[in-house]
TORLOSE-516730 format. One record per residue (C-alpha): x negated, y negated, z; chain; residue in one letter. Coordinates in nm, 2 decimals. Example, Ala and Ser with C-alpha at 12.3 -4.5 7.8 and 13.67 -1.06 7.14 Angstrom:
u: -1.23 | v: 0.45 | w: 0.78 | cadena: A | residuo: a;
u: -1.37 | v: 0.11 | w: 0.71 | cadena: A | residuo: s;
//
This chain:
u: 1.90 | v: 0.09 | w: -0.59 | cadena: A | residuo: x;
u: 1.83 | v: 0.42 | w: -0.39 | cadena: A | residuo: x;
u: 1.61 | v: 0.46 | w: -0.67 | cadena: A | residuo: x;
u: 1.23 | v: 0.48 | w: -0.52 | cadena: A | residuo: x;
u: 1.10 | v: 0.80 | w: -0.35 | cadena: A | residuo: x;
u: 0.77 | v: 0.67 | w: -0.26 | cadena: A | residuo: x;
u: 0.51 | v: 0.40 | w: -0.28 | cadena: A | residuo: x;
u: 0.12 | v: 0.43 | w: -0.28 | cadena: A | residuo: x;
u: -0.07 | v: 0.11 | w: -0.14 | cadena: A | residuo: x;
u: -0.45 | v: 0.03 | w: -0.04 | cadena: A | residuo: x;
u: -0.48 | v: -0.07 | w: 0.36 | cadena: A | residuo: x;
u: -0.48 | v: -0.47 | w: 0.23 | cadena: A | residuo: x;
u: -0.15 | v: -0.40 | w: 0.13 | cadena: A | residuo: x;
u: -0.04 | v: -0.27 | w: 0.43 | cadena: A | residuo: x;
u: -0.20 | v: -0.48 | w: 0.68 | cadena: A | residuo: x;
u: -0.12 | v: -0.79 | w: 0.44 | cadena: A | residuo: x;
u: 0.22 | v: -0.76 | w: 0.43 | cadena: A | residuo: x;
u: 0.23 | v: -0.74 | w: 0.79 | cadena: A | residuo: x;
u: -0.03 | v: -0.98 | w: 0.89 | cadena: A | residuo: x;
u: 0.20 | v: -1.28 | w: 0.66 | cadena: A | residuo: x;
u: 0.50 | v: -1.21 | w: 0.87 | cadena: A | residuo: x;
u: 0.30 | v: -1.30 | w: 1.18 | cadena: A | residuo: x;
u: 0.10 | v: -1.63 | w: 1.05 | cadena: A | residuo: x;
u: 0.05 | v: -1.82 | w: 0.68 | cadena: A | residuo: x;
u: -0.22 | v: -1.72 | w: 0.44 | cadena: A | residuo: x;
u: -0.26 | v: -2.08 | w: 0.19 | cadena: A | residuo: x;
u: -0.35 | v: -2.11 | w: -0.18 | cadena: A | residuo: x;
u: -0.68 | v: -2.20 | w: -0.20 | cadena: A | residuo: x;
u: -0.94 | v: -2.14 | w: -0.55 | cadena: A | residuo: x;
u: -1.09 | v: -1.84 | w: -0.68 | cadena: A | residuo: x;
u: -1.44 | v: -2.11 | w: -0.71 | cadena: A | residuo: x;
u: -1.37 | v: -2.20 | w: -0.31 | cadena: A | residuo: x;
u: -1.77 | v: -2.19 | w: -0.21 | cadena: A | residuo: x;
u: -1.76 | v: -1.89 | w: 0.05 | cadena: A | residuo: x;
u: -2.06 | v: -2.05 | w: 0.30 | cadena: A | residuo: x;
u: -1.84 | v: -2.33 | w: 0.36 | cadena: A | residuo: x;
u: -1.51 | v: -2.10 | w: 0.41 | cadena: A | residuo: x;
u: -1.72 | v: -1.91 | w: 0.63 | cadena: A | residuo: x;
u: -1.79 | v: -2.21 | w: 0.86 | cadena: A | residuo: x;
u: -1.43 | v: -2.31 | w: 0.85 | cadena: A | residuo: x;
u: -1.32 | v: -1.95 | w: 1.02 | cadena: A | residuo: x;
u: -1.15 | v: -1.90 | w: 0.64 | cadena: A | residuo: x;
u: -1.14 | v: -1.57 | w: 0.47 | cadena: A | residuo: x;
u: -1.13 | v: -1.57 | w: 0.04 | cadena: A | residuo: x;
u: -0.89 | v: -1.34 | w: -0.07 | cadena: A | residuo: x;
u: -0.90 | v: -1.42 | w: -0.48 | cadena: A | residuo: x;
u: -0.77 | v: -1.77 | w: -0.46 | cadena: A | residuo: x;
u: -0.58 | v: -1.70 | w: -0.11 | cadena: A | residuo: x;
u: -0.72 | v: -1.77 | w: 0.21 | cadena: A | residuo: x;
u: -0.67 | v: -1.62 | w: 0.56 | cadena: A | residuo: x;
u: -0.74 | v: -1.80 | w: 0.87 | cadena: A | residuo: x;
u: -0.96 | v: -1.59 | w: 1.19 | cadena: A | residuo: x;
u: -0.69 | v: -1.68 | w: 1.38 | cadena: A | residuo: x;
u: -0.44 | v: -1.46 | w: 1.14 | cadena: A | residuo: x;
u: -0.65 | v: -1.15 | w: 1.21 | cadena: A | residuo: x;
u: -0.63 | v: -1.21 | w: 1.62 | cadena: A | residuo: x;
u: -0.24 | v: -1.24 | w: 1.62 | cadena: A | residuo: x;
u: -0.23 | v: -0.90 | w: 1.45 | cadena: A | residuo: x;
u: -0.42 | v: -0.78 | w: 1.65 | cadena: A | residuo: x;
u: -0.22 | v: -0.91 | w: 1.95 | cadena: A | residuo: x;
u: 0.09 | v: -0.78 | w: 1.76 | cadena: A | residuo: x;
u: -0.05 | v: -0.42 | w: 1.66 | cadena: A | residuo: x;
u: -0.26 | v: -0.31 | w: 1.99 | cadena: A | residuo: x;
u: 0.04 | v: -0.28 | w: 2.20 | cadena: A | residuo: x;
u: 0.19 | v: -0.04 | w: 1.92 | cadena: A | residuo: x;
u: -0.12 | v: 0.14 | w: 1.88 | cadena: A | residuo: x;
u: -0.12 | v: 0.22 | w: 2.26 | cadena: A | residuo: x;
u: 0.27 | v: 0.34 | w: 2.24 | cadena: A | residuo: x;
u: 0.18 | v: 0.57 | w: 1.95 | cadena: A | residuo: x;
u: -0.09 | v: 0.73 | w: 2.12 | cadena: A | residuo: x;
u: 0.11 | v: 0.76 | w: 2.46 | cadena: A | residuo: x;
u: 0.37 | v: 0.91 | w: 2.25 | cadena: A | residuo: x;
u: 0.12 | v: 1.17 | w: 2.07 | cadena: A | residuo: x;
u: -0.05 | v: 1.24 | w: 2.44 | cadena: A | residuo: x;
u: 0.31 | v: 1.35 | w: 2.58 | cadena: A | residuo: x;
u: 0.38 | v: 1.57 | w: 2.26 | cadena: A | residuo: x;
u: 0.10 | v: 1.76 | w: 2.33 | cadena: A | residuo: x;
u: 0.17 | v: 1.83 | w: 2.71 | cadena: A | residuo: x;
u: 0.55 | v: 1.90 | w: 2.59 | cadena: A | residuo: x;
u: 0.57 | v: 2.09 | w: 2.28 | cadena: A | residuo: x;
u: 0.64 | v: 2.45 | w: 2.31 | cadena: A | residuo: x;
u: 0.38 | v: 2.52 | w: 2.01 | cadena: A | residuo: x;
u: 0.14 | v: 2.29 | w: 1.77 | cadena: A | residuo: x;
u: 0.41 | v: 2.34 | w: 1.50 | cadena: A | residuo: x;
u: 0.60 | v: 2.15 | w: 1.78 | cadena: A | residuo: x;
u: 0.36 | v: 1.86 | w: 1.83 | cadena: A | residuo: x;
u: 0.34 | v: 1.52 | w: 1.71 | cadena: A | residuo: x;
u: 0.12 | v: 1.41 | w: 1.48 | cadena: A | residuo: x;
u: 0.09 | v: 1.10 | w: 1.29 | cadena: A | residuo: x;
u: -0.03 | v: 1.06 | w: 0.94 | cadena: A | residuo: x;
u: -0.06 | v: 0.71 | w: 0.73 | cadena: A | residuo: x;
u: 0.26 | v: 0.73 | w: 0.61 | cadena: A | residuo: x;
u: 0.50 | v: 0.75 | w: 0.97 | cadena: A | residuo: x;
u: 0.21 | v: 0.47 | w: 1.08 | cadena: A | residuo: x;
u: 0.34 | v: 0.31 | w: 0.78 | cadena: A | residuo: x;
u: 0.69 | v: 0.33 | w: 0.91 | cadena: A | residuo: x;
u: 0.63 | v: 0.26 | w: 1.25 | cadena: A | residuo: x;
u: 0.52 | v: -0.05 | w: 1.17 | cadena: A | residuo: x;
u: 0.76 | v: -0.17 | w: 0.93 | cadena: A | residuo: x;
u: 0.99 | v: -0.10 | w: 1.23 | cadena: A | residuo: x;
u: 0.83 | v: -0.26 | w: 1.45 | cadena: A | residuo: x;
u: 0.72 | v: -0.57 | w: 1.26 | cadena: A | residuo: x;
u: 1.15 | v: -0.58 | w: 1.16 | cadena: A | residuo: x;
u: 1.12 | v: -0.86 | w: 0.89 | cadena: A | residuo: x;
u: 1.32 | v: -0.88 | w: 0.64 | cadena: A | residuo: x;
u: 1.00 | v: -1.02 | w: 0.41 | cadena: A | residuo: x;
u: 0.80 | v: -0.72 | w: 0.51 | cadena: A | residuo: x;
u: 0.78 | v: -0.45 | w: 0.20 | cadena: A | residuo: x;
u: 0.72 | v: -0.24 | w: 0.52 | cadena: A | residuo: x;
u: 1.04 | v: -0.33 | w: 0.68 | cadena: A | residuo: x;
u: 1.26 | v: -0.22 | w: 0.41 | cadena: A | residuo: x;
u: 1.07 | v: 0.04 | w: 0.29 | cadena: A | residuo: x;
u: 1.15 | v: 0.21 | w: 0.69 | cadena: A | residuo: x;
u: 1.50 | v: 0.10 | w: 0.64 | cadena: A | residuo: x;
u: 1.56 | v: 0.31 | w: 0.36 | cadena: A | residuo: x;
u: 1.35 | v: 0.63 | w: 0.44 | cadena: A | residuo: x;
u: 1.08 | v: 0.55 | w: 0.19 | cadena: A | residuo: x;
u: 0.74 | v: 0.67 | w: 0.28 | cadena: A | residuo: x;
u: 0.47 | v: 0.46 | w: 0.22 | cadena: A | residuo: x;
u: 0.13 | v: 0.65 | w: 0.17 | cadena: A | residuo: x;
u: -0.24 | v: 0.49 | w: 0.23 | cadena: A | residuo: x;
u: -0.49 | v: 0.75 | w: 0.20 | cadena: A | residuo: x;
u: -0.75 | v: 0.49 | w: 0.27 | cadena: A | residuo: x;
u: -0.58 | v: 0.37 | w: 0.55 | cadena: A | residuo: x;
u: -0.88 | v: 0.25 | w: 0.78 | cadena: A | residuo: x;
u: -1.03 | v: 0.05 | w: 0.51 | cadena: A | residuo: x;
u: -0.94 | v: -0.26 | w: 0.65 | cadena: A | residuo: x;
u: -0.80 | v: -0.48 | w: 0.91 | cadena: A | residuo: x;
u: -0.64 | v: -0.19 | w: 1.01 | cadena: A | residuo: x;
u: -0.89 | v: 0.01 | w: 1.04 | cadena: A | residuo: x;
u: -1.11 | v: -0.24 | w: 1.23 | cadena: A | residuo: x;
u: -0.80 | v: -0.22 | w: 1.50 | cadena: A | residuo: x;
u: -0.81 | v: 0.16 | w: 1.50 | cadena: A | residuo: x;
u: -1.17 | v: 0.14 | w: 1.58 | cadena: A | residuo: x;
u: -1.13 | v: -0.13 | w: 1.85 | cadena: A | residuo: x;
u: -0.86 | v: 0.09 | w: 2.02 | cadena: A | residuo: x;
u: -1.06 | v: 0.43 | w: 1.99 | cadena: A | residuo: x;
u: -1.27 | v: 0.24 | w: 2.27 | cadena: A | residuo: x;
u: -0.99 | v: 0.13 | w: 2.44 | cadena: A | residuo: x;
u: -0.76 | v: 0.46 | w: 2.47 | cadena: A | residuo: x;
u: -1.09 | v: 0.68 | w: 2.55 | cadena: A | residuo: x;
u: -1.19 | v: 0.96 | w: 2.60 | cadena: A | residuo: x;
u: -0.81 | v: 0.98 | w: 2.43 | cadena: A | residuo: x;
u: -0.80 | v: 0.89 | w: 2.03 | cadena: A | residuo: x;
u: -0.49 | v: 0.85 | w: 1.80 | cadena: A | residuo: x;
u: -0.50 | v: 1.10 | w: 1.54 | cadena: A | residuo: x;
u: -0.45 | v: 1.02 | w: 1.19 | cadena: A | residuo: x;
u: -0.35 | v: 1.33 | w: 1.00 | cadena: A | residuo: x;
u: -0.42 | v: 1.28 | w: 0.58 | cadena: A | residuo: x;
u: -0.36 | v: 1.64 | w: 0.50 | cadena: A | residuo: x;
u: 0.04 | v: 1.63 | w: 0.59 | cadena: A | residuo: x;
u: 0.04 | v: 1.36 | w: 0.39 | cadena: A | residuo: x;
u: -0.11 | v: 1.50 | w: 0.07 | cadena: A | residuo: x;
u: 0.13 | v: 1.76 | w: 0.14 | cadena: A | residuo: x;
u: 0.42 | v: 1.55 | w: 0.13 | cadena: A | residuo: x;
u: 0.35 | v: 1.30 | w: -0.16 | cadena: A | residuo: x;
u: 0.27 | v: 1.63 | w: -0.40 | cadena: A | residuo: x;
u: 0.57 | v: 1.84 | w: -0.29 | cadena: A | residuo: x;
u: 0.77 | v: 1.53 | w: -0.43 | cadena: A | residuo: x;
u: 0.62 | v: 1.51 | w: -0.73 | cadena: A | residuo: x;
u: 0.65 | v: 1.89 | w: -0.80 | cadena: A | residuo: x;
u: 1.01 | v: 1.85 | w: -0.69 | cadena: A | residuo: x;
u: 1.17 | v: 1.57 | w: -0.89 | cadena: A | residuo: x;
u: 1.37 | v: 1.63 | w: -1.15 | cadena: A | residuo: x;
u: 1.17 | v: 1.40 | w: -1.32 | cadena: A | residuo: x;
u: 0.85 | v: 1.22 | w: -1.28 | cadena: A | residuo: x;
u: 0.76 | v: 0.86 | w: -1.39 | cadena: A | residuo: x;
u: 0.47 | v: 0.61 | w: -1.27 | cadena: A | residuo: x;
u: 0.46 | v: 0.22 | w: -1.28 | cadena: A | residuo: x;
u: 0.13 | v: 0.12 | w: -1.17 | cadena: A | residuo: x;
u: 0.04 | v: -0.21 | w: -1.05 | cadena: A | residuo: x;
u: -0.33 | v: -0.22 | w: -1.02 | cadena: A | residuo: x;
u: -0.58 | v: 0.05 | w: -1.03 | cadena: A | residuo: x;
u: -0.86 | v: 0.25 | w: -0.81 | cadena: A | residuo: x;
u: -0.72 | v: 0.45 | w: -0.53 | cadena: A | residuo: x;
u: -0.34 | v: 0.36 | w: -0.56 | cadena: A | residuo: x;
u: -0.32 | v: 0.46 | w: -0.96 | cadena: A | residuo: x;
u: -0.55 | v: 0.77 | w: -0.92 | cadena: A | residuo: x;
u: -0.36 | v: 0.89 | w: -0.59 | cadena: A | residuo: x;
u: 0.00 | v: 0.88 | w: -0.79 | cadena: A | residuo: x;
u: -0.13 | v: 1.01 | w: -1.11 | cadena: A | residuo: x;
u: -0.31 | v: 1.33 | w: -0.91 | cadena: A | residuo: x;
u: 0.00 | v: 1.42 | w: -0.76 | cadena: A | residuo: x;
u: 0.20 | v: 1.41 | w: -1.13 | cadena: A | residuo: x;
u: -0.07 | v: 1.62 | w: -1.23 | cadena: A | residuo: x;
u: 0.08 | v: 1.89 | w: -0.98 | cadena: A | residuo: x;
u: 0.40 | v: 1.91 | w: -1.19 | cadena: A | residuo: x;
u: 0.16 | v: 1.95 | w: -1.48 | cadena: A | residuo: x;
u: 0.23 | v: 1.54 | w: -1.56 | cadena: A | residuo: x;
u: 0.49 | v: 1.26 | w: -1.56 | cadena: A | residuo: x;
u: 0.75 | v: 1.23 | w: -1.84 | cadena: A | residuo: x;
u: 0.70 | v: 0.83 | w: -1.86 | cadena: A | residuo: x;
u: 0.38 | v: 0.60 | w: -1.71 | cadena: A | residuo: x;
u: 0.37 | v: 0.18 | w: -1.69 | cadena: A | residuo: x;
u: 0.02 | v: 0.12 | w: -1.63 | cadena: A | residuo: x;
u: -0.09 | v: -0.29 | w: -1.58 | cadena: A | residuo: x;
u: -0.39 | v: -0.43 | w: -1.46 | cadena: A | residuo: x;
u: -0.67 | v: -0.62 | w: -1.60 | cadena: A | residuo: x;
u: -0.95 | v: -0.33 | w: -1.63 | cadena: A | residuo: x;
u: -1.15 | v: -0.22 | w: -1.94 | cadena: A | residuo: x;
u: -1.19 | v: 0.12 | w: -2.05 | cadena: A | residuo: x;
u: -1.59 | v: 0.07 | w: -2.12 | cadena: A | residuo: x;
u: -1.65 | v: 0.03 | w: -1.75 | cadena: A | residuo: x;
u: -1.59 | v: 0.41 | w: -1.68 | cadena: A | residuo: x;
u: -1.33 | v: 0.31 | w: -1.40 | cadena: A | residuo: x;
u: -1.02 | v: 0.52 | w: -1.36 | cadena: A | residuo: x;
u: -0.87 | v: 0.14 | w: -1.34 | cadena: A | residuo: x;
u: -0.94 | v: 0.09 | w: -1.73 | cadena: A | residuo: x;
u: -0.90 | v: 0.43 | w: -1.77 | cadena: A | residuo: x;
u: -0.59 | v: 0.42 | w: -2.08 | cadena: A | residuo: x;
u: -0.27 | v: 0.67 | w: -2.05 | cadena: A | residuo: x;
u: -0.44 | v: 0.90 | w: -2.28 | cadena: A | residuo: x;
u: -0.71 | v: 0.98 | w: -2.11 | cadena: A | residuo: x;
u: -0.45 | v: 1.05 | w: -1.81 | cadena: A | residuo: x;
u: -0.22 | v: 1.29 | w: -2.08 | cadena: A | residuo: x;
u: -0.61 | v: 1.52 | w: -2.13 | cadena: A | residuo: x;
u: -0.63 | v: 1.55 | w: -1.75 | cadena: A | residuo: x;
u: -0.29 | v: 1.65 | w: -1.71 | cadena: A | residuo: x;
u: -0.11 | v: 1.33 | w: -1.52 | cadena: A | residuo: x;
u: 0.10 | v: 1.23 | w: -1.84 | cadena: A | residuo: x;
u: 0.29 | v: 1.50 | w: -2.00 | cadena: A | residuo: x;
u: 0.17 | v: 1.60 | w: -2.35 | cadena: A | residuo: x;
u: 0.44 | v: 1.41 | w: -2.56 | cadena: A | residuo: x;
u: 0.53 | v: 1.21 | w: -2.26 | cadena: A | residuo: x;
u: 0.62 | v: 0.82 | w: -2.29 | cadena: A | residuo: x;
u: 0.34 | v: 0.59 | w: -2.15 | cadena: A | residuo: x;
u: 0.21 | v: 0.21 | w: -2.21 | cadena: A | residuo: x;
u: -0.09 | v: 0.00 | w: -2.04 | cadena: A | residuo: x;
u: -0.03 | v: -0.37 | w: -2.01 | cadena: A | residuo: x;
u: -0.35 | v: -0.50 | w: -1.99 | cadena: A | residuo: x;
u: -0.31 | v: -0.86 | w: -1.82 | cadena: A | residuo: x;
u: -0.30 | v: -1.02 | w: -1.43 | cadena: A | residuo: x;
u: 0.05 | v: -0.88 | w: -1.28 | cadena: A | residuo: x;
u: 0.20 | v: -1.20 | w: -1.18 | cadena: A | residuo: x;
u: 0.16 | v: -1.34 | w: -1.53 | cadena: A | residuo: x;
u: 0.46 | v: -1.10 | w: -1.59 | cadena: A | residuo: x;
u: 0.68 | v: -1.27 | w: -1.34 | cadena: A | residuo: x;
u: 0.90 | v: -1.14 | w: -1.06 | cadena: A | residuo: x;
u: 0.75 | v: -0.79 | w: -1.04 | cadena: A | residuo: x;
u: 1.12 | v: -0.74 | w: -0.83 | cadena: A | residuo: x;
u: 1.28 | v: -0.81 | w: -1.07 | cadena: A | residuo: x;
u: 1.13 | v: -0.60 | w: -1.40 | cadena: A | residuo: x;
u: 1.04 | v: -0.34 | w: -1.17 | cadena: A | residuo: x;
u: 1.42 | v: -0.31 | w: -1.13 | cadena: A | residuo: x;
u: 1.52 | v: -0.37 | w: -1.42 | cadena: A | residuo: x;
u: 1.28 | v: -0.08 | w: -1.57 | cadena: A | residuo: x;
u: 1.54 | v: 0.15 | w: -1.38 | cadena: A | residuo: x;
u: 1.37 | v: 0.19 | w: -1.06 | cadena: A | residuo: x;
u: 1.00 | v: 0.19 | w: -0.88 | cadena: A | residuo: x;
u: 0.83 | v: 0.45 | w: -0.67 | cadena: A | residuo: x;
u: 0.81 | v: 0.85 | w: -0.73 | cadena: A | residuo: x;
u: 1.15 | v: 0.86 | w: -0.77 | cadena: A | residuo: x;
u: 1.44 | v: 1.13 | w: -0.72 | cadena: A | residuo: x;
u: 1.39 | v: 1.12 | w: -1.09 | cadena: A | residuo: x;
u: 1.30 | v: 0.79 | w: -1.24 | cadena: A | residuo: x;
u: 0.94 | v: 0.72 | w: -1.15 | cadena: A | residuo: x;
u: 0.63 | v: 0.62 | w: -0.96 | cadena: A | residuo: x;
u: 0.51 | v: 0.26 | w: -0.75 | cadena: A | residuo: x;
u: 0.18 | v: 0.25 | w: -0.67 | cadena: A | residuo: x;
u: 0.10 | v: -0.16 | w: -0.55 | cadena: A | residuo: x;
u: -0.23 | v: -0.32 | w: -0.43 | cadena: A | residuo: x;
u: -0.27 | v: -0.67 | w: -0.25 | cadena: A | residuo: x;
u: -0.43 | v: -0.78 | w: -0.54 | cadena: A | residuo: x;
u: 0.00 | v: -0.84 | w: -0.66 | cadena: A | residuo: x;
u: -0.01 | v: -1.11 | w: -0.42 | cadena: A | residuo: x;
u: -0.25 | v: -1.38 | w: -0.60 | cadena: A | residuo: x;
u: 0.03 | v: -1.53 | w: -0.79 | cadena: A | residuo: x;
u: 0.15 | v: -1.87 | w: -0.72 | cadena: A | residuo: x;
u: 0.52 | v: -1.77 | w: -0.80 | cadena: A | residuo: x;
u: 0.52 | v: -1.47 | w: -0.61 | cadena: A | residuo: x;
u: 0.30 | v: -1.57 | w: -0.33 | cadena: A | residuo: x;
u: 0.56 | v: -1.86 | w: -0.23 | cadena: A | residuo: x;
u: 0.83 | v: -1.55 | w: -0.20 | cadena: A | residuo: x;
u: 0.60 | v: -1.33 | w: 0.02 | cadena: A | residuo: x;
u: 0.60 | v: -1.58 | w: 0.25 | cadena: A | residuo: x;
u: 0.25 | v: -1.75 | w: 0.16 | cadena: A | residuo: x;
u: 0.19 | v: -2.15 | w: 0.16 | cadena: A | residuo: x;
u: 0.14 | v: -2.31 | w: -0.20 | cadena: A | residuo: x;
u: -0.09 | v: -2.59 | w: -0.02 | cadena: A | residuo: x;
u: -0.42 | v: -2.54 | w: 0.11 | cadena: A | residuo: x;
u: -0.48 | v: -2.64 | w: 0.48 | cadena: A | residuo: x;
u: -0.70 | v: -2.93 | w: 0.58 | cadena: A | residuo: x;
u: -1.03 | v: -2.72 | w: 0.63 | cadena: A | residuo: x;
//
């Protein structure tokens, strides 16, 4: 609905959403006994699980992309007439690469290209992803893709401090609800915050962490509307649909802020419309 300006996600959920449009990840149990998973070449994601061979045809599928990227970076810097010139990647346009590339239309990634949306990852190399960056620093030397996260902290704060009006809706916590509430705090704090996740406030996480304790820091405007949910996502439903039906998700031109985390995906309901198997294999 033209109404998201931005999405904040964890490495998982980028490498996640691709990784299912290239090969199934099955239901399994959150009690699945991990020694014998491990034997089986099966990975435990909550009560998903991810085959070895999922891993290798992303890496199959991403390499090639990687090496295109860093061809494309090595010309920019015999070419451009200064470094303002030059091209450099951050997380985000390696976001959007690859939802180009990968051009699914059950990729988050896909559509998130298709409509301009940037997608940032601060921890980008915390993951799958990572692993392949690391492989391919090896491969591409004495040559290395560089990963600019400064651009990017430019350019989720600048629209923060330029909407009209702020609002959050965070699915999770850790990294993605911290990184979206730091940049409100640069407009001196969001008009409206959803908060949901399952984290208590007497841990001392930032994931438990309540909306008022947000407002003292700055995120949430003094006076500002703001609600946690405490409960599993997917016990919610669709998170499509109320996210839409709120009025729009992502720091929006104006309505408000996404920040999503793979843990969304260990849902029954949902997981069948990302593209995941409701069975487990034969292992």
């Amino acid at each position: 609905h033209s109404h998201v300006s931005a999405i904040v996600t964890t490495a998982g959920g980028v490498e996640e959403d691709l990784i299912k449009c290239l090969a199934p990840t099955y239901l399994s149990s959150f009690s699945a006994d991990g020694a014998d998973l491990r034997g089986k070449g099966m990975n435990r994601v909550g009560n998903l699980v991810v085959p070895n061979s999922n891993y290798c045809a992303f890496e199959d599928w991403v390499v090639p992309i990687l090496d295109a990227m860093l061809a494309e970076q090595e010309s920019s810097r015999k070419t451009a007439k200064s470094d303002r010139d030059r091209l450099v990647w951050t997380p985000s346009t390696v976001i959007s690469r690859l939802g180009a590339e990968i051009a699914d239309e059950s990729s988050i990634l896909y559509w998130a290209h298709r409509n301009s949306i940037p997608i940032f990852c601060p921890a980008l190399t915390d993951g799958s992803l990572g692993d392949m960056l690391y492989f391919h620093s090896f491969r591409s030397s004495p040559a290395v893709l560089d990963i600019s996260i400064t651009r990017d902290i430019r350019k989720l704060n600048d629209i923060a401090i330029n909407a009209k009006r702020a609002g959050m809706i965070i699915l999770g916590g850790g990294l993605v609800k911290h990184h979206i509430a730091n940049a409100c705090l640069m407009r001196n704090g969001a008009e409206s915050a959803v908060f949901v996740n399952t984290a208590q406030e007497f841990d001392g996480s930032d994931a438990g962490a309540r909306p008022d304790e947000a407002v003292s820091w700055g995120k949430i405007k003094v006076g500002g509307e703001s609600v946690k949910v405490s409960g599993f996502l997917c016990s919610f439903g669709d998170v499509r649909e109320w996210t839409n039906g709120y009025g729009g998700v992502g720091v929006c031109g104006g309505y408000g802020c996404l920040s999503t985390y793979r843990g969304s995906y260990v849902c029954e309901g949902w997981a069948e419309g990302r593209g995941l198997s409701g069975t487990v294999p034969p292992i």
